[in-house]
Kinemage of the C-alpha trace (Angstrom):
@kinemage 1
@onewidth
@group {chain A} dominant
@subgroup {mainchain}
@vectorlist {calphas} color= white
{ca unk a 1} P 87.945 93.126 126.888
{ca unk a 2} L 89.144 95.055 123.811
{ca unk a 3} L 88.789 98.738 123.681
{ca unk a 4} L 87.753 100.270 120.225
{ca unk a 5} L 87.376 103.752 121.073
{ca unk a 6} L 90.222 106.186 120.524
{ca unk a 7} L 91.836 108.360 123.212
{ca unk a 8} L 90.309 111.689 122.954
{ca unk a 9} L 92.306 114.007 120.451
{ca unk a 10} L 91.985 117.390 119.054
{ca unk a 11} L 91.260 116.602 115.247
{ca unk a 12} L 89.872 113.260 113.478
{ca unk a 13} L 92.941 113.254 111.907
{ca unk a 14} L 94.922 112.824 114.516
{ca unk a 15} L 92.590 110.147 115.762
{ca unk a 16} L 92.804 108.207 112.618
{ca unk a 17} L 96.449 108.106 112.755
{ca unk a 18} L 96.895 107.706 116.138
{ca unk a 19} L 95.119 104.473 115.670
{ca unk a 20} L 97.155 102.982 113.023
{ca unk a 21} L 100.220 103.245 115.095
{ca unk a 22} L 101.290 99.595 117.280
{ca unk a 23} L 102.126 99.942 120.140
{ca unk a 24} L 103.660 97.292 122.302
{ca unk a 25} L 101.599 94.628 123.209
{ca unk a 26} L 98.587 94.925 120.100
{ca unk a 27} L 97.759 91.536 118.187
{ca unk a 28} L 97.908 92.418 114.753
{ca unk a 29} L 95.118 90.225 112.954
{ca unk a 30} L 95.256 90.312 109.064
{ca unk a 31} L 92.086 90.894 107.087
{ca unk a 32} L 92.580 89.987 103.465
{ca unk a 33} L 93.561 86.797 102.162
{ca unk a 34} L 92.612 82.989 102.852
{ca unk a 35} L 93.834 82.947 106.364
{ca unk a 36} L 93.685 85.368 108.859
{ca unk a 37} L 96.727 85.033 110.623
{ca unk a 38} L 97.081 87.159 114.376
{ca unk a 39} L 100.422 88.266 115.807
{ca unk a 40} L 101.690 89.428 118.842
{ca unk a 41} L 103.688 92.496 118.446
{ca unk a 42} L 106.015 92.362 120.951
{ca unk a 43} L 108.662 95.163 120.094
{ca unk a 44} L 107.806 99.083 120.694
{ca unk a 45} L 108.458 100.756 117.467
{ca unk a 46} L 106.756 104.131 117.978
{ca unk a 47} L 106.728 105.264 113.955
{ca unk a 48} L 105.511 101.696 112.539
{ca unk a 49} L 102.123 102.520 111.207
{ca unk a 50} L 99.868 99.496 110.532
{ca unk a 51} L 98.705 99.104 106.810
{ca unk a 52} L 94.646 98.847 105.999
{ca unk a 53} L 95.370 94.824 105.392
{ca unk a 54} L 95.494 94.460 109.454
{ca unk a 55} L 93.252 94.894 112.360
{ca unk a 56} L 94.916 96.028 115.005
{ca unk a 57} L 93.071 94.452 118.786
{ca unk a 58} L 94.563 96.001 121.673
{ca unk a 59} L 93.902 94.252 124.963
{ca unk a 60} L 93.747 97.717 127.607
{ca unk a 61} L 93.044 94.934 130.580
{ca unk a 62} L 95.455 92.214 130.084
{ca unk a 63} L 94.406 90.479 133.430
{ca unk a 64} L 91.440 89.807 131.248
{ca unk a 65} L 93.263 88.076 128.547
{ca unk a 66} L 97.451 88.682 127.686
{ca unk a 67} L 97.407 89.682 124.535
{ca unk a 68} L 99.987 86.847 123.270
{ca unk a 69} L 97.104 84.225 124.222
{ca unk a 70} L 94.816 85.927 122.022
{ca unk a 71} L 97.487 85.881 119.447
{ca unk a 72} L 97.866 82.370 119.448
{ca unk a 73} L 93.752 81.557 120.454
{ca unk a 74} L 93.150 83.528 117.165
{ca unk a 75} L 95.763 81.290 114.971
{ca unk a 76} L 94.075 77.835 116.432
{ca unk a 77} L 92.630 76.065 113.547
{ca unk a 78} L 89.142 75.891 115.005
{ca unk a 79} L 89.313 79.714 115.969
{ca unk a 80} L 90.648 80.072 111.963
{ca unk a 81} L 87.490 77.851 110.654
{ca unk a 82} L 85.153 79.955 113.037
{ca unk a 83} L 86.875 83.662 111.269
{ca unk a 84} L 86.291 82.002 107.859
{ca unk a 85} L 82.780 80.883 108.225
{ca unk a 86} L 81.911 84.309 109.254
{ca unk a 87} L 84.034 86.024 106.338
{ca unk a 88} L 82.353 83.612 104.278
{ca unk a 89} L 78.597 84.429 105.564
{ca unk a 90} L 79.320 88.254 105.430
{ca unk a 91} L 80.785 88.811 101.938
{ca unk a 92} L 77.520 86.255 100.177
């Protein structure tokens, strides 16, 4: 469904930042604060580099699952109370 592995590169550096870049089409899903709100980046800015306060889930099959669906499945409120309960159990 989701593909965490990075495209082979020449240096981990390169890997790392390659990474942090969106592309068009990732859900952006923050990871700090009270809510963990998702967003479908929809626009193809090649130099916007994504800050350590989001995970960025890219969707490499979307006849699996469009990636604006799992935007808005991960902002439902029972999706939000299921991210917090495991936030929650992880950081005790």
């Amino acid at each position: 469904l989701l593909n965490s592995e990075p495209k082979a590169t020449t240096t981990r550096s390169s890997v790392l930042s390659e990474r942090a870049w969106t592309q068009f089409g990732d859900v952006l899903l923050a990871n700090k604060g009270s809510r963990n709100v998702a967003v479908f980046y929809h626009r193809d800015y090649p130099t916007v580099v994504a800050s350590g306060a989001f995970y960025i889930l890219r969707v490499y099959n979307p006849a699996t699952i469009l990636p604006e669906f799992l935007a808005c499945y991960l902002n439902l409120p029972s999706t939000q109370s299921q991210l917090q309960s495991r936030i929650g159990a992880t950081s005790t």
